[in-house]
C-alpha positions as CSV (number, residue, x, y, z in Angstrom):
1,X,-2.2,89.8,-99.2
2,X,-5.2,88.5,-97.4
3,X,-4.6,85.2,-95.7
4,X,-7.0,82.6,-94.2
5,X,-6.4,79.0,-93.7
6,X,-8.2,76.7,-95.6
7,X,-7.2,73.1,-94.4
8,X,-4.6,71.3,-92.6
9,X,-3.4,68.0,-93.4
10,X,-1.4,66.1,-90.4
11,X,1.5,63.4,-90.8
12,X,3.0,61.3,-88.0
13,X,3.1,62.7,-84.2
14,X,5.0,65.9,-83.7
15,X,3.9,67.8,-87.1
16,X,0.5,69.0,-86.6
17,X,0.5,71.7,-89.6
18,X,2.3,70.5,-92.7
19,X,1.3,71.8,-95.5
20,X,-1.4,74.8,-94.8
21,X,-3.2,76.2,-98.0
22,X,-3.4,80.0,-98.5
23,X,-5.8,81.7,-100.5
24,X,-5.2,85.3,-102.4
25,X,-8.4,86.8,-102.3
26,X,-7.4,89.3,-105.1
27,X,-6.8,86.3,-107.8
28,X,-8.6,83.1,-106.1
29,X,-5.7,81.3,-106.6
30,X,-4.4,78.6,-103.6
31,X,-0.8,78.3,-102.9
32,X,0.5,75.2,-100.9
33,X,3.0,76.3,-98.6
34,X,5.4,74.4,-96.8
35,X,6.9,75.2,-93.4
36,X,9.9,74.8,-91.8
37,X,10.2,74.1,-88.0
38,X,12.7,76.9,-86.1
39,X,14.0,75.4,-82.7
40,X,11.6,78.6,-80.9
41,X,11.4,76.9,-77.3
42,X,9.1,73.9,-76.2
43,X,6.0,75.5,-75.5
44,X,4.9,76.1,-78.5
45,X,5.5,74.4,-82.2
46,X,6.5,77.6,-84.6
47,X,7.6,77.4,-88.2
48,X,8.4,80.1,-91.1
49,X,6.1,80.3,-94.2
50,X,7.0,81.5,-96.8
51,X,4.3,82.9,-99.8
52,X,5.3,84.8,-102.7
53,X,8.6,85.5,-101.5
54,X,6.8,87.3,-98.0
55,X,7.7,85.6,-94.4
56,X,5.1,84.9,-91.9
57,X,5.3,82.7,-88.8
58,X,2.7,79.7,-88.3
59,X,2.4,78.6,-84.3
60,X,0.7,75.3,-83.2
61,X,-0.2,76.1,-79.3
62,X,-0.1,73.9,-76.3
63,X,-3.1,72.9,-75.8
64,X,-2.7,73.1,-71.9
65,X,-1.2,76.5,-72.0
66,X,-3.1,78.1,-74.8
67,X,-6.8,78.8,-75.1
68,X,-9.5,80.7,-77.5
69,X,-9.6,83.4,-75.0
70,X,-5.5,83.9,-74.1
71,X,-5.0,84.1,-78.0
72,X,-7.4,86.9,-78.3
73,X,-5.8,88.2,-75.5
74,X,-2.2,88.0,-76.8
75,X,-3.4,89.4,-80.5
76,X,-4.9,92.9,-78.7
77,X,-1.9,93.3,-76.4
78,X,0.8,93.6,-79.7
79,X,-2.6,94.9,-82.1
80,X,-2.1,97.6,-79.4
81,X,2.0,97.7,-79.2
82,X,1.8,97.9,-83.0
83,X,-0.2,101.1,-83.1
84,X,2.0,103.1,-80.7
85,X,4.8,105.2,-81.6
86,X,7.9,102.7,-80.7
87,X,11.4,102.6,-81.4
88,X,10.8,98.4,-81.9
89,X,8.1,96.3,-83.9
90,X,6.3,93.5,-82.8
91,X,4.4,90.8,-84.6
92,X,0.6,90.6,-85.3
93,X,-1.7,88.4,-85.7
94,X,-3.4,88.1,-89.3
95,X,-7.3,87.3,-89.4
96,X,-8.9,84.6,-91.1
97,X,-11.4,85.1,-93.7
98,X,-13.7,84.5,-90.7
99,X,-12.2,87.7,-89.3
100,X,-10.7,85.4,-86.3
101,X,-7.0,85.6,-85.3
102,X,-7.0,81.7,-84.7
103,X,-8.0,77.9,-86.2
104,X,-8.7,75.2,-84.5
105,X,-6.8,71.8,-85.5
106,X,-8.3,68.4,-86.4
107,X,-6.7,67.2,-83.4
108,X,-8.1,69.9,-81.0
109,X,-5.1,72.4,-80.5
110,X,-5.1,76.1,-81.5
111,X,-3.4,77.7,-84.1
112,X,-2.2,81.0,-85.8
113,X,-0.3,83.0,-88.2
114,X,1.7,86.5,-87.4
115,X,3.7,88.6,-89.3
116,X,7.5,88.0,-89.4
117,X,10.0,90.7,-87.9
118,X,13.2,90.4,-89.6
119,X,16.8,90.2,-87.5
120,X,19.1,88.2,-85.4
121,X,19.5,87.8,-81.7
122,X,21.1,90.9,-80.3
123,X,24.3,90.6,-78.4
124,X,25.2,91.3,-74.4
125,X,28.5,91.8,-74.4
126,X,29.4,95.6,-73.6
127,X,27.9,98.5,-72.2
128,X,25.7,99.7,-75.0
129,X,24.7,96.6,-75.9
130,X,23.2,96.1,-71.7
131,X,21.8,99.7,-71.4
132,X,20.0,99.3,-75.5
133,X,18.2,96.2,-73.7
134,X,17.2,98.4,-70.7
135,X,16.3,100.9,-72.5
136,X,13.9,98.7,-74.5
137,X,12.3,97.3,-71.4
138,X,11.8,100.1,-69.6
139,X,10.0,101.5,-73.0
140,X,7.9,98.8,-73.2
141,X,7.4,98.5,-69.3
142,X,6.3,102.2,-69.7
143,X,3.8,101.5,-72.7
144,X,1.8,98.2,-71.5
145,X,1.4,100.4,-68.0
146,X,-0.3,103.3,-70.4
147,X,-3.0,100.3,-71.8
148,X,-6.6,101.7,-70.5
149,X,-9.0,99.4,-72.4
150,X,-11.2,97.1,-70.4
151,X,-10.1,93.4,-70.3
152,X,-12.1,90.4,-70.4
153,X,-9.4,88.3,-69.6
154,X,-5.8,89.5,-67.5
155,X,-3.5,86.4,-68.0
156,X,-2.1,84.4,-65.0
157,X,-0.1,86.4,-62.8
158,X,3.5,84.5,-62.1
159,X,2.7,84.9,-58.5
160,X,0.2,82.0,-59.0
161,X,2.4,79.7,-59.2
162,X,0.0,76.7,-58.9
163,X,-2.3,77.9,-62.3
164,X,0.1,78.5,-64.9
165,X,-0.3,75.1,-66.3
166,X,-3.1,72.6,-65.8
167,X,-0.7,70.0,-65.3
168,X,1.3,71.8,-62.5
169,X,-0.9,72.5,-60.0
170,X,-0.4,72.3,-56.5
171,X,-0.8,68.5,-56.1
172,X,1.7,67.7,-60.0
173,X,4.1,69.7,-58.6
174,X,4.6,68.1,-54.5
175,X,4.4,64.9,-56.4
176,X,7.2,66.1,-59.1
177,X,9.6,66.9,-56.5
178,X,8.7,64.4,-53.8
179,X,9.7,61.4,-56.8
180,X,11.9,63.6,-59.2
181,X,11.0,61.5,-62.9
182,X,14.2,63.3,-63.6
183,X,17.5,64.1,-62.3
184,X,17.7,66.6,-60.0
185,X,20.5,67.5,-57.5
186,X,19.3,67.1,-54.2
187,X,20.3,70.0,-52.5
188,X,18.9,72.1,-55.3
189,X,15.8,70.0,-54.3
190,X,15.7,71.3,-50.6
191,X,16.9,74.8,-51.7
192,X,13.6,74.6,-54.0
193,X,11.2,74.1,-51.0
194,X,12.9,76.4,-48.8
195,X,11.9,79.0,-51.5
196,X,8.5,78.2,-52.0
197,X,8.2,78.5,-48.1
198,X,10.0,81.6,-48.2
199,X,7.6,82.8,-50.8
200,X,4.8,81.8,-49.1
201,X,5.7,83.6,-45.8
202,X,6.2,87.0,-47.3
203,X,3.8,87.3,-50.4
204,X,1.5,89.5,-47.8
205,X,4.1,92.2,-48.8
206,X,3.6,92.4,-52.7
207,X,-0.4,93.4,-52.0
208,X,0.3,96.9,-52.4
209,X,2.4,97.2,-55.5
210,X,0.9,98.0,-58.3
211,X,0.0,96.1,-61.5
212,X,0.3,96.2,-65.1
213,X,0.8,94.3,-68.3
214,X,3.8,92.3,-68.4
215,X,5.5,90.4,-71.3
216,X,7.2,87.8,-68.1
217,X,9.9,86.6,-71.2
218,X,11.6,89.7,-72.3
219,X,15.2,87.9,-72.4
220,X,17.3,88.3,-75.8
221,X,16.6,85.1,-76.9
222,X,12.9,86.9,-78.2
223,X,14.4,89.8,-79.1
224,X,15.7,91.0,-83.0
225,X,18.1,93.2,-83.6
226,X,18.9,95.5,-87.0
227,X,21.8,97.8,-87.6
228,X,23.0,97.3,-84.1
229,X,19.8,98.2,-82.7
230,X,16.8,96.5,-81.3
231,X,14.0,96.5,-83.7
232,X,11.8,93.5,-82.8
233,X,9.8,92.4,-79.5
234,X,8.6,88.6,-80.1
235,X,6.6,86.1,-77.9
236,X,4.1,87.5,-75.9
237,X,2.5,83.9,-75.3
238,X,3.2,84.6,-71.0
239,X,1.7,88.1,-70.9
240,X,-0.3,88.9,-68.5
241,X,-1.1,91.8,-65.2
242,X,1.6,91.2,-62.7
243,X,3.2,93.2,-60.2
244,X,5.1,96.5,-62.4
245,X,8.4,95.7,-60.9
246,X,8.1,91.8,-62.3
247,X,9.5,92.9,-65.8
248,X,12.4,94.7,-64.9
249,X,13.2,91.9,-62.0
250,X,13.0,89.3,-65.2
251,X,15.4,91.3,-67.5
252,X,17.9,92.4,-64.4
253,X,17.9,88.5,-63.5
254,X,19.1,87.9,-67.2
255,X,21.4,90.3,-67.3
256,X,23.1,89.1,-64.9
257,X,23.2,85.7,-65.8
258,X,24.8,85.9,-69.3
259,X,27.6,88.6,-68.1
260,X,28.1,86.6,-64.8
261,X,26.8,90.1,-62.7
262,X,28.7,92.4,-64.8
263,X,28.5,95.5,-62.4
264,X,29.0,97.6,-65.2
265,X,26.6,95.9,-67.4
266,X,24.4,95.7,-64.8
267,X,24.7,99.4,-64.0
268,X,24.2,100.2,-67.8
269,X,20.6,97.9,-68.2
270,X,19.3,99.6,-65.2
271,X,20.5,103.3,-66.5
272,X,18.6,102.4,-70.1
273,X,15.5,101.1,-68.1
274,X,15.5,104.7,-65.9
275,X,14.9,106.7,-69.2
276,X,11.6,105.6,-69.7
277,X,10.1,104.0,-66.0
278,X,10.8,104.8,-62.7
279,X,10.1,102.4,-59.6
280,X,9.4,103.0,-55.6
281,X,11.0,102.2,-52.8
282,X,8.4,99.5,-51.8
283,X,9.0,97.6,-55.4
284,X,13.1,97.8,-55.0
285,X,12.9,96.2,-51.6
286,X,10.8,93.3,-53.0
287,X,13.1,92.6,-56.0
288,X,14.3,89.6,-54.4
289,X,11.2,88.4,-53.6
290,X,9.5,89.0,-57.5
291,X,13.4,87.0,-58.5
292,X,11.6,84.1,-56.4
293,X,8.8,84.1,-57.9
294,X,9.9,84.5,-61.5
295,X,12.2,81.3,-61.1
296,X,9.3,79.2,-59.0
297,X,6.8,80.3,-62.0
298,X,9.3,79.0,-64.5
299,X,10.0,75.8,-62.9
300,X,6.4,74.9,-62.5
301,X,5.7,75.6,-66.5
302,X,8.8,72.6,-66.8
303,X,6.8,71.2,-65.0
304,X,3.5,71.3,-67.0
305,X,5.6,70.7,-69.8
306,X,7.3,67.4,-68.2
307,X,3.5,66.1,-67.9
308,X,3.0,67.0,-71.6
309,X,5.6,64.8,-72.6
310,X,8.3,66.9,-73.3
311,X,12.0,66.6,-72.5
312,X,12.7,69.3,-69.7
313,X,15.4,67.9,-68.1
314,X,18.2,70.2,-69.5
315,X,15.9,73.5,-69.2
316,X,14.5,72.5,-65.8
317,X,17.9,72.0,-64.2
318,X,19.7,75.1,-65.6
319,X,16.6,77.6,-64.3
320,X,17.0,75.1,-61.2
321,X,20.7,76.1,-60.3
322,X,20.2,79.3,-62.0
323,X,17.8,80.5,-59.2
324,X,20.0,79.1,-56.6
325,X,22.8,81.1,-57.8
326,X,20.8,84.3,-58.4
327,X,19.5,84.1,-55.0
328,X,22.6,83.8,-53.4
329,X,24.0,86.9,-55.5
330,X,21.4,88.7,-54.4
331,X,22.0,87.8,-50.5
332,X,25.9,88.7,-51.4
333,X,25.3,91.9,-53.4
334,X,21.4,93.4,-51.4
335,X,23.5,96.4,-50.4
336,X,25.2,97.0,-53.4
337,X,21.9,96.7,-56.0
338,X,19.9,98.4,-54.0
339,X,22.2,101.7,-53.9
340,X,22.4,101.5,-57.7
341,X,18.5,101.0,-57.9
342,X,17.6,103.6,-56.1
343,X,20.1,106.3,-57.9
344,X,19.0,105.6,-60.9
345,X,14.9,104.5,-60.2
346,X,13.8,106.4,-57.4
């Protein structure tokens, strides 16, 4: 059925698109849909539609993260996924009658409606469940490295960790932590700046790895799952080129987090992500280094966020000690990862 939007009506603060009229270009007829909110993240405001018994998925972006030309960006990334010959679907963006993959708002924000992927949240639990996710990510890995067509516009690398939200550049962010508007441990506060230091020291040594496409959000929480198997690949709102290694650092990181390092889940995710990709020497000794970066990136969009108004407190904190304790695994463990790395990656 062809969609467009024809006009959006706002309430009170927080819902920008409540009722959104559809048109069904084969009868002329208009259909007033109403959404309902699913809690999807605070980024971005998503809700399910519903229209003649078909799902779709309306997002409202944030207008500090979210531009005409990252939206165009985003819908040829998974217009490209979706044409490939994959074992998982991904959603895509539906056009306007204007042949446009995006409205603006009355109130000057962007948004857009995507097909809906059916499934549930895939477990982590046990062996298959760890090496299905590698496998998964090392397929898609494999796939956005293959994409040869020209881009206008690349994304924002994590690595630049003062430009992934306007309201987190460098000066937002000393501020932030100089006069935390939140609480914030202070030792995680000094481990924090160590970090950044550490990153700043040593980034000389991630010029010569190479780059690709990465989704930089490939956890389960964006993942669906049918029949005990992956079938969905959602949110590709951070993608962008980045160092290859980034995505598989990102995963591994998560991995490890929800089976508390798990060396036989571990060991299972990485032998998934080895069927399909492959890594060098050079990119195995910097996955420490990329773990740094991911968590930095992450805590500087909490950051952006804070200064849009949201509540990050609970998010910001848990990434905060989160990176503390992956670091410190990694210090303990270096030997150990790195021997299973390179059996399986090298």
């Amino acid at each position: 059925m062809p969609l467009i939007f024809a006009r959006t009506d706002e309430l009170a603060s927080g819902n920008r698109i409540t009722f959104i009229y559809i048109e069904n270009k084969t009868n002329g007829q208009f259909s007033v849909v109403i959404p309902w909110m699913v809690p999807f993240g605070l980024t971005n405001l998503t809700k399910i539609l519903t229209i003649n018994g078909q799902k779709y998925v309306s997002r409202i972006y944030n207008r500090h993260t979210k531009n005409i030309e990252s939206i165009k960006f985003e819908a040829t990334i998974t217009s490209y996924l979706s044409k490939q010959n994959l074992s998982f679907v991904v959603p895509v963006f539906l056009n306007t009658n204007a042949g446009k993959q995006y409205v603006h708002l009355s109130d000057g924000t962007l948004g857009a409606i995507v097909s809906f992927v059916e499934g549930t949240v895939p477990e982590l639990s046990n062996i298959q469940q760890a090496e299905e996710f590698g496998r998964v990510v090392g397929e898609i890995t494999s796939v956005l490295s293959q994409y040869e067509a020209e881009l206008k516009y690349e994304g924002i690398t994590f690595s630049r960790i003062y430009d992934l939200n306007p309201l987190a550049d460098y000066h937002a962010v000393v501020t932030f932590f100089e006069s935390p508007p939140i609480e914030i441990p202070e030792t995680a506060i000094t481990f924090y700046k160590e970090m950044v230091s550490t990153l700043e020291q040593n980034k000389h040594e991630l010029l010569e790895l190479p780059k690709q496409l990465v989704h930089h959000d490939f956890l389960i929480y964006n993942l669906l799952a049918k029949d005990n198997r992956i079938h969905g690949v959602l949110d590709f709102d951070f993608t962008s080129i980045d160092f290859s290694f980034m995505e598989f650092t990102i995963s591994l990181n998560h991995v490890i987090q929800l089976t508390n390092g798990s060396w036989d889940l571990t060991e299972a995710f990485i032998r998934g992500y080895s069927r399909f990709r492959k890594s060098t020497s050079r990119e195995i000794n910097q996955l420490q280094l990329l773990t740094q970066i991911y968590h930095i990136a992450v805590l500087h969009i909490y950051i952006g966020l804070y200064y849009s108004g949201k509540n990050i407190e609970q998010n910001f904190n848990y990434i905060l000690i989160q990176f503390l304790n992956r670091n410190d695994w990694l210090n303990k463990h270096q030997s150990s990862i790195n021997q299973l790395l390179e059996k399986y990656l090298l």
